[in-house]
C-alpha positions in Angstrom: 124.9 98.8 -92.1 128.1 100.6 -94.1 130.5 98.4 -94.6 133.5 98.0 -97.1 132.4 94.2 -97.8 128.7 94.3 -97.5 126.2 90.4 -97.1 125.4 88.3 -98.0 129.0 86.9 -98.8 129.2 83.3 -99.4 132.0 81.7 -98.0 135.5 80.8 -99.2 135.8 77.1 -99.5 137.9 74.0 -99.3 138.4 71.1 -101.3 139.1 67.7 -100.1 142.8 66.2 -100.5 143.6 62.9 -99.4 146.8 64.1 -97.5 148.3 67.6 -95.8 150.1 69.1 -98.2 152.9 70.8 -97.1 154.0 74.9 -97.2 150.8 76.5 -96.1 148.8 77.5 -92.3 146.9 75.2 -91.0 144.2 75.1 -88.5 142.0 72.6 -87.1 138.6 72.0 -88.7 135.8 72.7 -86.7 132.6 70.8 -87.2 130.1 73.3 -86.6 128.1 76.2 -88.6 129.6 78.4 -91.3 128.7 81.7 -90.8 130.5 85.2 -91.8 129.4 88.0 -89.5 129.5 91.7 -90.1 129.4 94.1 -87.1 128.8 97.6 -87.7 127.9 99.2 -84.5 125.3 97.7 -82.9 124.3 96.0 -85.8 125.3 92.4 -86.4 124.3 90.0 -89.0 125.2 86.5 -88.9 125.5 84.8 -92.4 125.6 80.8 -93.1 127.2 79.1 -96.1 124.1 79.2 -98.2 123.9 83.0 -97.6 120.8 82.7 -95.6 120.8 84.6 -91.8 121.8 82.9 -88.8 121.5 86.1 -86.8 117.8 85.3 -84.7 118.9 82.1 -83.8 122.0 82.9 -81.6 120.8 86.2 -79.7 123.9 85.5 -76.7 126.7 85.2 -80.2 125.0 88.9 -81.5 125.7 90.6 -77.7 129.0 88.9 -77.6 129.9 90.2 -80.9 128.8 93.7 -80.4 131.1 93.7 -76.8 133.8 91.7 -78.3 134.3 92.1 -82.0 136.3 95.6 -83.6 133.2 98.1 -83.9 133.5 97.7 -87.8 134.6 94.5 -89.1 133.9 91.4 -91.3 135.0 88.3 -89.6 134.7 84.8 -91.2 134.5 81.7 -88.7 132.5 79.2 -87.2 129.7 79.0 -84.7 130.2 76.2 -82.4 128.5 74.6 -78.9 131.6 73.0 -76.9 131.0 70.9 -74.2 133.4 69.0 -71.6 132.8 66.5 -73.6 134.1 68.5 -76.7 131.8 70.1 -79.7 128.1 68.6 -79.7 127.1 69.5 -83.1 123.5 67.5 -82.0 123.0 70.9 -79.1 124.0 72.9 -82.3 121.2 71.8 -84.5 118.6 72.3 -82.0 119.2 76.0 -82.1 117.5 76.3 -85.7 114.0 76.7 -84.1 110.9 78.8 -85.2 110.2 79.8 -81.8 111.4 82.7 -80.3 111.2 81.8 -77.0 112.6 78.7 -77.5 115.8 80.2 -79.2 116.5 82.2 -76.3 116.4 79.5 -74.1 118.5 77.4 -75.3 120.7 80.5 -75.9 121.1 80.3 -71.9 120.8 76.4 -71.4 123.3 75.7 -74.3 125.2 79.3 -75.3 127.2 78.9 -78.3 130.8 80.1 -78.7 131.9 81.8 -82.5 135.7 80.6 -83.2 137.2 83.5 -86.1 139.8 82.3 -88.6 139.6 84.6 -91.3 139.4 88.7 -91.8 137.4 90.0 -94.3 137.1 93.7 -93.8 138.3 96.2 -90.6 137.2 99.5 -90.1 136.7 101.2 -93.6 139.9 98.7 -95.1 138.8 96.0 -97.7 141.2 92.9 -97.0 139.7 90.4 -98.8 142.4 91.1 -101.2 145.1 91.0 -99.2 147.3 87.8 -98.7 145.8 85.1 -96.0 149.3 85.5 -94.3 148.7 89.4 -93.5 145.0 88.6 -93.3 145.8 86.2 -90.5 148.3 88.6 -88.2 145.2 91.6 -88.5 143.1 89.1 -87.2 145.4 88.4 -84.1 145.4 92.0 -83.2 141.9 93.0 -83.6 140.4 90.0 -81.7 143.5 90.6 -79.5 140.9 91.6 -76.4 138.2 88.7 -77.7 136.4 86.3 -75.4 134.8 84.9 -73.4 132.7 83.6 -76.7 134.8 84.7 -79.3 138.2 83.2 -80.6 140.3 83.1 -82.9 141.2 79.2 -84.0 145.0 78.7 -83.3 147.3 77.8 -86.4 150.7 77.0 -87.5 152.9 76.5 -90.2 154.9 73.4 -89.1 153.7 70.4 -90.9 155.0 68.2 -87.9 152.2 69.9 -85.7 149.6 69.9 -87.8 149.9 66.2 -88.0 149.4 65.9 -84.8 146.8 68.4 -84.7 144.9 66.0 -87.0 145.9 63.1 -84.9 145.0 64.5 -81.5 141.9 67.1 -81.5 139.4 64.3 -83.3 139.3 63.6 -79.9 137.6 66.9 -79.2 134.9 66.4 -82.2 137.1 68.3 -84.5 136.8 67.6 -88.3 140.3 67.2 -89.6 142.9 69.8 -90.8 142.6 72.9 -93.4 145.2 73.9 -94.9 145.4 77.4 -96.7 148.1 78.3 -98.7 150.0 81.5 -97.4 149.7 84.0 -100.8 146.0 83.4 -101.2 143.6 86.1 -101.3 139.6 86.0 -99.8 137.5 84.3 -102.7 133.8 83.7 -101.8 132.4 80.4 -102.9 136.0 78.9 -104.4 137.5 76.0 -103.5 141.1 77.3 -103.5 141.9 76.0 -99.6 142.1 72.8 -98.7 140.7 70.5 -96.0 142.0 67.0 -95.1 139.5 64.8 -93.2 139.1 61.7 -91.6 138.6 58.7 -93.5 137.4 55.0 -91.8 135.2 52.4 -92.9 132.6 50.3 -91.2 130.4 47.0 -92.7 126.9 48.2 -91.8 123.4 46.3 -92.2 121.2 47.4 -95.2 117.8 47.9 -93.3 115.5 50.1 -96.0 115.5 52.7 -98.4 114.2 56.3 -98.8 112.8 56.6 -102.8 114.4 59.1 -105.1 112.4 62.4 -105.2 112.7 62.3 -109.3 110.7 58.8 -109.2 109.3 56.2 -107.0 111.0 53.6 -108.8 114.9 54.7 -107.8 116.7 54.8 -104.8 117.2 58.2 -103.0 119.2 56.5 -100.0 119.8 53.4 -98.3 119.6 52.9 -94.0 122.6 51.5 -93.0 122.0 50.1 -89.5 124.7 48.0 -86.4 123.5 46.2 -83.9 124.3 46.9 -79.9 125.9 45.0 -77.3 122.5 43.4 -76.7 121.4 43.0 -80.2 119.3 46.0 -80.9 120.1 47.2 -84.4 120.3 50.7 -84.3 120.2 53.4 -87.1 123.5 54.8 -87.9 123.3 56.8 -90.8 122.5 56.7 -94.8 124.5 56.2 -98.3 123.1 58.1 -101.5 125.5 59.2 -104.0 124.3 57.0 -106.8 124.4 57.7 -110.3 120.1 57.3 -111.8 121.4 54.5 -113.7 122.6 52.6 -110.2 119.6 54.0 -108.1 116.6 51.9 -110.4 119.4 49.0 -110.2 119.4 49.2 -106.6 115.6 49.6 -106.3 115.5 46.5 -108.4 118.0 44.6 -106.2 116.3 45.8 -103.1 112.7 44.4 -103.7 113.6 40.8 -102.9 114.2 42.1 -99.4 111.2 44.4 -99.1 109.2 43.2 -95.9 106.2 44.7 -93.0 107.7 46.9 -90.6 106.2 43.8 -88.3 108.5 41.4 -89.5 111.1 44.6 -88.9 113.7 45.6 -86.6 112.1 49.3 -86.1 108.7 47.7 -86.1 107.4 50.6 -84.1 108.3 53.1 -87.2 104.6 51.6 -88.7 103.1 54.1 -86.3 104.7 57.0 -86.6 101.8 59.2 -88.0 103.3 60.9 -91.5 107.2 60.3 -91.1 107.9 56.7 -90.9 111.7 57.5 -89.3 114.8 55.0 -88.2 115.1 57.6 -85.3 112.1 58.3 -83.1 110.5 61.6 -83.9 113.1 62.2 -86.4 112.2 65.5 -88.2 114.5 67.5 -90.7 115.4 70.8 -89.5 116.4 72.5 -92.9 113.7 71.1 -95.0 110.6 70.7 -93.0 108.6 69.5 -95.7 111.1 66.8 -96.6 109.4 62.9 -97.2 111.4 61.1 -94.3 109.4 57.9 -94.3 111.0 54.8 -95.7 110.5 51.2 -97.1 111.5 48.2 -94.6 114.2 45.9 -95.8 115.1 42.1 -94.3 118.3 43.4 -92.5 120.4 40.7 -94.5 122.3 42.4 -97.0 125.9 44.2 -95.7 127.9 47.0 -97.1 131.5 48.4 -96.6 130.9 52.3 -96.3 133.4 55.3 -95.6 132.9 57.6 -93.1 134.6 60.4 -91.2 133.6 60.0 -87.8 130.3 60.1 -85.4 128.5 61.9 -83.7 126.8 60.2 -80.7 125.6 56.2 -82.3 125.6 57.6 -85.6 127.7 58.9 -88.6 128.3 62.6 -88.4 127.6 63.2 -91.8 126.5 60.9 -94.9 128.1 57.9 -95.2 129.8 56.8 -98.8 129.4 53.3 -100.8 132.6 51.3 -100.7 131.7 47.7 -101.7 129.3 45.4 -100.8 130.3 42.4 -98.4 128.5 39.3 -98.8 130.6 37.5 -96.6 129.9 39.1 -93.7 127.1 37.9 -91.3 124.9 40.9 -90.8 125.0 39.6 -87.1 128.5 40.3 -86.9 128.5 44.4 -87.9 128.5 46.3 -84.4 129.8 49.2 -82.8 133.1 46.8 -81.6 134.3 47.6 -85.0 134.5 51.4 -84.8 137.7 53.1 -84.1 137.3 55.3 -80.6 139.1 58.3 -80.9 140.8 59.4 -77.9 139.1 62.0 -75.9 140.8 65.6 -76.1 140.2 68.7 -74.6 138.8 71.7 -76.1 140.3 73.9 -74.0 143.9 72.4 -74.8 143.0 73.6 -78.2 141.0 77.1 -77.6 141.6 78.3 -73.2 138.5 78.7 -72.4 136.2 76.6 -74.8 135.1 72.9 -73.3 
């Protein structure tokens, strides 16, 4: 491989603002895997945001790039499994699998789609220091021809839209909005973009903690559970941004509540061999080694998090403190609370995704 912008690159970035700021091109944010590829000939390399190779895992995205993509070309974007039912990020994750064989079948049972929003290098022409605006209309041309599994993510420069953009596509499983300033040129690994995301919150049942890997005496996360419609409390997701100082406070706290997984709603974690998980067989796919077993708490205790928005029963990504609520009756956190997005098409978004 000869390229004029050679991998690993890591990825250009954005940082979080609370609101979309205006005089800039936005585009929807898709919640799926980073990954930068380079295609020089035949050969195609799929990089991820923490520089590591994507490339065996999605065998259908490297033939699709080799008939779609320019014949030399660095293209950054997204890899993404739509659905009718909009992006399943869950589908997505099950793709990072040792087994070959298993890889390429899911490549047929669940193919993944790559969605191009940036242009990093055409040809022997270096553009990552070229404007995003010119970047942006050499992208429309070369993926002109693109598809049935490549795109290129629509955008716009009217604020009006991409309000409504933000409004509208959550509904799909989109993330938000990122904004990008017109004049900027490609920087790997700086936050000079921007990215506006949705922001909720939800009281949610304390029920165990994970210990800090730095000492068994600190809190590495808490297990925030809601209960069903027939009073199953379910595992939703985890809070862990604590300064150490707050983590042995909380560890402190939390020993009052400390109880036998009999006496415990996921009483049937005892006897899972090695991981003692809120989710049944619940493994970590980047970190295989990772200590996923937890302590049991007396589901008494509530707390107001913030979250963006879920995926399936549970948050989509890890949830943040926001206060605790001891006025609440545990009892009374459930999934009524949760704002329901309305459900939006991919393919009003992308023709031919969804």
């Amino acid at each position: 491989m000869k390229l004029p912008v050679m991998p690993p690159v890591p990825p250009m970035l954005a940082k979080s603002v609370p609101t979309i700021p205006p005089g800039a091109s936005y585009e929807p944010k898709w919640d799926g895997f980073r990954s930068v590829c380079f295609r020089d000939g035949d050969e195609v390399e799929l990089g991820s945001r923490n520089e590591r190779p994507l490339t065996r895992y999605f065998p259908e995205l490297v033939a699709a790039m080799r008939a779609e993509l320019p014949d030399r070309c660095v293209i950054d974007g997204e890899i993404i499994i739509a659905t009718d039912h909009g992006l399943d990020f869950d589908a997505l994750q099950q793709r990072i699998h040792p087994a070959d064989s298993r890889v390429r079948m899911l490549a047929q049972k669940t193919p993944a789609s790559y969605v191009a929003f940036d242009l990093l290098a055409l040809d022997d022409d270096d553009y990552t220091r070229r404007p995003f605006s010119e970047r942006r209309a050499a992208l429309l041309t070369a993926l002109a021809d693109s598809g049935p599994l490549v795109h290129v993510t629509p955008a716009t420069t009217d604020l009006a839209t991409a309000r409504r953009w933000f409004d509208e596509f959550e509904g799909a499983g989109l993330d938000g909005v990122v904004a990008k300033p017109l004049s900027i040129t490609y920087q790997p690994d700086k936050r000079i973009m921007f990215k506006i995301k949705h922001q909720r919150t939800a009281d949610c049942v304390i029920a165990g903690y994970r210990v800090h890997k730095s000492s068994h005496e600190a809190i590495g996360s808490l297990l925030l559970g809601l209960y069903t419609d027939d009073g199953t409390l379910a595992s939703v997701g985890v809070i862990g941004a604590f300064p150490m100082a707050k983590r042995r406070q909380l560890f402190t706290e939390m020993q009052s509540l400390v109880t036998t997984f009999d006496d415990h709603p996921w009483s049937w974690a005892a006897h899972e061999a090695g991981d003692r998980t809120p989710r049944k067989n619940e493994t970590s796919r980047w970190n295989a080694g990772k200590d996923l077993s937890f302590v049991p708490l007396r589901p008494e205790r509530v707390v107001e998090v913030r979250y963006d928005h879920m995926e399936g029963d549970r948050f989509r990504h890890t949830a943040q403190f926001n206060r605790w609520r001891p006025d609440r009756d545990p009892r009374s956190c459930t999934y009524a609370q949760l704002e329901q997005p309305i459900t939006f098409s991919l393919g009003h978004i992308v023709p031919g995704l969804g």
